[in-house]
N, C-alpha and C positions, 0 to 999 in steps of 0.2 A: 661390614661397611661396603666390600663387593657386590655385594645384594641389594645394600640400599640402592646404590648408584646403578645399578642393573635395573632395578624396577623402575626408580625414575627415570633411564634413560627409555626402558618401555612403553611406562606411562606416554610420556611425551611422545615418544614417538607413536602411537596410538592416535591419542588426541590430533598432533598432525593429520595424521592418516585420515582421519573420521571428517577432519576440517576441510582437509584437501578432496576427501570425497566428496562430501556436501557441494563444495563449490566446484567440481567437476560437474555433479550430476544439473547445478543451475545450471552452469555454461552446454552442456549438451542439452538443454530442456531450452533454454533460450535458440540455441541451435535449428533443432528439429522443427520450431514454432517458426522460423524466419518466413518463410514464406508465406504460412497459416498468417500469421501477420500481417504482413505487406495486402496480403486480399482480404483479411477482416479490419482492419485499420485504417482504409484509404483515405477515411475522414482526417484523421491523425500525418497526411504524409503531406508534405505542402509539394509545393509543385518543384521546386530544387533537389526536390527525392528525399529533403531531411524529416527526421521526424517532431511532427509538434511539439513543444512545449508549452504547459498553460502559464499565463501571465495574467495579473492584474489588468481587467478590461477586455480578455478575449471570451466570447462567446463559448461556455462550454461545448465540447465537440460531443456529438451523441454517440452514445451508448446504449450496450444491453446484454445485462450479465447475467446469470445465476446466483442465488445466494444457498449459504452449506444445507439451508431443508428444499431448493430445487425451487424456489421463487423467482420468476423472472423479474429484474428490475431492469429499466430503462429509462432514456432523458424525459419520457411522459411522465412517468414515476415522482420526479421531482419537482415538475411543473407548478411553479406556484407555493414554494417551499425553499426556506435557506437548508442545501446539502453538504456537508464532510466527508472528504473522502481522505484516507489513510491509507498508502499504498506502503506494503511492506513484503516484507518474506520470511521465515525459518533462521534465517543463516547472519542477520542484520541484529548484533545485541542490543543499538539504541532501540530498535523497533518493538524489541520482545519487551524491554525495559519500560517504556513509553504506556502500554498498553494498560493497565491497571490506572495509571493518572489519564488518560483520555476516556475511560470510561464515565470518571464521574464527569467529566462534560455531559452525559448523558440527562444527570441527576439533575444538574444546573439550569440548563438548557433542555428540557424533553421536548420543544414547540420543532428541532431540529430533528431532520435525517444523519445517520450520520451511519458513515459505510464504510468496512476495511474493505482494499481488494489485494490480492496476490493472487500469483500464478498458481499457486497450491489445491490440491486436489481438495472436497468436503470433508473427507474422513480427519487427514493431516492439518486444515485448518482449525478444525471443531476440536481437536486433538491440543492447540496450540493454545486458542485462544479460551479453551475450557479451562485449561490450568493457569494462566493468567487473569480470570475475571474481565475477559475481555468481551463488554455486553453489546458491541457495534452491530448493525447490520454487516454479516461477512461475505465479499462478491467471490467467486473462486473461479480457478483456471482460466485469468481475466486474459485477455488478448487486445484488450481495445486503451486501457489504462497504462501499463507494464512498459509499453514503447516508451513512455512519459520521462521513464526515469533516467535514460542516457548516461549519463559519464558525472551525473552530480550524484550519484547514489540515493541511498534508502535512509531514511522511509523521507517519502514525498506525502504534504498533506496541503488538501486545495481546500477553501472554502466557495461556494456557487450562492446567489442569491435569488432571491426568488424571481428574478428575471431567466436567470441561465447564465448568469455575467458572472464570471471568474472574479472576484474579488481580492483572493489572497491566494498566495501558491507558497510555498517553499521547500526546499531539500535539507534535510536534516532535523535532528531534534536539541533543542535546548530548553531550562525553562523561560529563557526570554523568547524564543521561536514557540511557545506554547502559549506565551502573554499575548505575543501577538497576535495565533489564530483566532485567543479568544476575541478580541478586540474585534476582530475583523470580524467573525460569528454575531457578535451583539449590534456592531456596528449594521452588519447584513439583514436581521430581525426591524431595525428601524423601519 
């Protein structure tokens, strides 16, 4: 019985450990990028020094990322196209969760772009979203998006129309928050 409760106190505490690493190594990765930021993001900083968030009716701010096989994408990229974009990370279980059901948006909808991005390197993302079936465009090591997510957490998912015009945004995932981007997706294709 000593044992049992010995290992599950290990287990656990493991698990902790791996948890608490994980979310050390974001916060020092967020860290180190602060400034990389503030100078790749300027689009992204309003003049109060806060950082953008997208909203229904804002002008997507321009962009230009990388995708995991070394594509650059960019706001020209999208010009003229309804885009999705799914910001997420590793360490967010709605977001790993989410990933297999936003796919088949894909199936649904193929006339759309639709793009993950995180801060995650190609190897770890392709790693991530390979065993999930997760068939999105993937942007990585994004610096220009990430600012976005602030204090409402993960996963953030915006819909763009073929204007450039912010349509939908929201924090979180539910399937009514899923009903709705679709809405807004189809609503944007009009």
């Amino acid at each position: 019985m000593k044992a049992i409760i010995l290992l599950t106190a290990l287990t656990l505490s493991i698990t902790t450990s791996a948890q608490d690493k994980e979310r050390d190594a974001i916060v020092q990765h967020y860290m180190s990028l602060s400034a990389q930021l503030k100078a790749s993001t300027q689009s992204t900083i309003k003049s109060d020094g806060s950082f953008y968030y997208p909203h229904a009716g804002d002008k997507f701010p321009t962009f230009s990322d990388k995708d995991i096989d070394g594509n650059t994408w960019n706001s020209d990229s999208i010009r003229g196209r309804v885009a999705v974009f799914n910001l997420w990370y590793s360490g967010c279980r709605p977001c790993l969760a989410e990933m297999p059901i936003l796919s088949e948006w894909k199936q649904q909808l193929p006339e759309v772009l639709y793009f993950s991005a995180t801060f995650h390197d190609a190897a770890t993302t392709k790693r991530i979203t390979d065993n999930r079936q997760f068939n999105w465009i993937h942007l990585v090591e994004d610096k220009t998006m990430m600012p976005w997510i602030g204090s409402l957490g993960f996963p953030l998912t915006i819909v763009v129309d073929k204007q450039g015009i912010v349509r939908y945004a929201v924090h979180g995932t539910s399937e009514q928050k899923r009903a709705e981007i679709l809405d807004a997706i189809k609503s944007a294709l009009k």
